[in-house]
N, C-alpha and C positions, 0 to 999 in steps of 0.2 A: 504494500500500500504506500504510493505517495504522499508526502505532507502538504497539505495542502487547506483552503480554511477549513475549520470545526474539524479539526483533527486533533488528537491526545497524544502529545511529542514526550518519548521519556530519553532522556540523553544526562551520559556522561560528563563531565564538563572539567574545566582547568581554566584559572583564572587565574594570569600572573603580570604581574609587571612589563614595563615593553623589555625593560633593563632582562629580565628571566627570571626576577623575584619571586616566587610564589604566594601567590594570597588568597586561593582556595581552590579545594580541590575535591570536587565529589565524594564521599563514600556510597551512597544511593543515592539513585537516578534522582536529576530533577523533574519533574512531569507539568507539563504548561497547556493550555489550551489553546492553538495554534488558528494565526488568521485576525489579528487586529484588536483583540480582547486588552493588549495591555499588561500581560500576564509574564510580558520578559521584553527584552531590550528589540526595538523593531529592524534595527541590523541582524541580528539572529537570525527572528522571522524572515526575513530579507532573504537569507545565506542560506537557510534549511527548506524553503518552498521550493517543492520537488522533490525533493530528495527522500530515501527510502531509510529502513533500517538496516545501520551498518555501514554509513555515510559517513566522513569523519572531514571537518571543518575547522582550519582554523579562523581567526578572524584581531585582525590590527584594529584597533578602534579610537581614535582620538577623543578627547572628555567630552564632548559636542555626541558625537555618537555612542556614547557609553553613561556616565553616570552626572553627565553633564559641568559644565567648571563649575567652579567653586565660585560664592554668592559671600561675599565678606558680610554683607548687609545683614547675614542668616549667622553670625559670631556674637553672642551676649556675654557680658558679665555683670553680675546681677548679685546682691547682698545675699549672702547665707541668709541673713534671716528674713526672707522671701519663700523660702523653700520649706517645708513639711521635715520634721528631724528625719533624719534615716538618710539624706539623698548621700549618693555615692556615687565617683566617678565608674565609669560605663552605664551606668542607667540612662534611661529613656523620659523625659517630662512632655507633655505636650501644653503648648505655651501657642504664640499669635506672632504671625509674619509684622511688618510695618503697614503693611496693609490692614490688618487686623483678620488674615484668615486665620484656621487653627492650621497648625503645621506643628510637627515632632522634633527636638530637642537633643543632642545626647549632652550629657554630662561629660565634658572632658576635663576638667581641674580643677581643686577646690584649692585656694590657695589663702590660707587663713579665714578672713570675712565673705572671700569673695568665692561665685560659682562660675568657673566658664563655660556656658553652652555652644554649641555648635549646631546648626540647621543643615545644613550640607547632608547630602549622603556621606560616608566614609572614604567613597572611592571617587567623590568628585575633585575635578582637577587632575584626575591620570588618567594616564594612556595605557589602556590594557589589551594585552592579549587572550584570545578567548580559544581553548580548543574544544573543540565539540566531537562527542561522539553518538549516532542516533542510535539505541539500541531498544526503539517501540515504536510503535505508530497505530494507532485506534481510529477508529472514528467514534467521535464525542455524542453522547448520549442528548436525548433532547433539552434531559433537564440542564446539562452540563453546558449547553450553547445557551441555552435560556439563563443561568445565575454567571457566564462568562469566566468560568471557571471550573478548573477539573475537581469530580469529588472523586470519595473512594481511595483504594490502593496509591499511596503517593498524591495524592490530591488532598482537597479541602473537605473535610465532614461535618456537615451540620447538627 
């Protein structure tokens, strides 16, 4: 079976630096709902329509086509005591762009009084390499075209 839209992609993956850094690497499949859902990077989709199980894809990607650059505007630092006790660098807050939409948060440094968050993805502002390897292809059940995402086995469960 080709990949193609409403199709259930299960693929291997490797995610490293352009440099050969490694910054993640599968242990089980990721599974995506394939064909415009949003559900993974649309260079992917891009790279994998057509293709079968057992297809293996690299992919260069500059931050524009990957996890897009980095937003200085989206870097807070903000009084500890603002914050709920407990907070800890790696946590997640969700807090208000300048805009005033809600948008997510991480926690990068507490440094005395102060908390610095960050808005960014992790991996905006790099150039990554992507390797791909397809090892599934389904076609996606009606519920699963209808909620825009895969349930079930490596998917999402309601």
């Amino acid at each position: 079976m080709k990949i193609t839209k409403d199709t259930v992609v299960s693929l291997q993956f490797r995610v490293a630096e352009r440099t050969g850094k490694l910054i993640e690497e599968s242990r089980n499949p990721m599974v995506y709902l394939h064909g415009g859902y949003e559900n993974t990077l649309p260079k992917i989709e891009e790279a994998l329509e057509g293709r079968e199980k057992g297809a293996q894809v690299t992919l260069d990607l500059d931050p524009a086509d990957a996890f897009g650059e980095r937003d200085e505007s989206l870097v807070r630092t903000i009084p500890k005591s603002e914050f709920p006790p407990g907070v800890k660098v790696g946590g997640q807050l969700e807090g208000r762009t300048d805009d005033g939409e809600p948008h997510v948060f991480h926690v990068m440094k507490i440094k005395g009084d102060q908390v610095l968050l960050d808005g960014n993805h992790p991996l905006a502002g790099k150039a990554l390499k992507f390797t791909l390897k397809v090892v599934g292809v389904r076609a996606a059940t009606a519920e699963e075209i209808t909620h825009r995402h895969v349930h079930g086995e490596g998917g999402h469960h309601h």
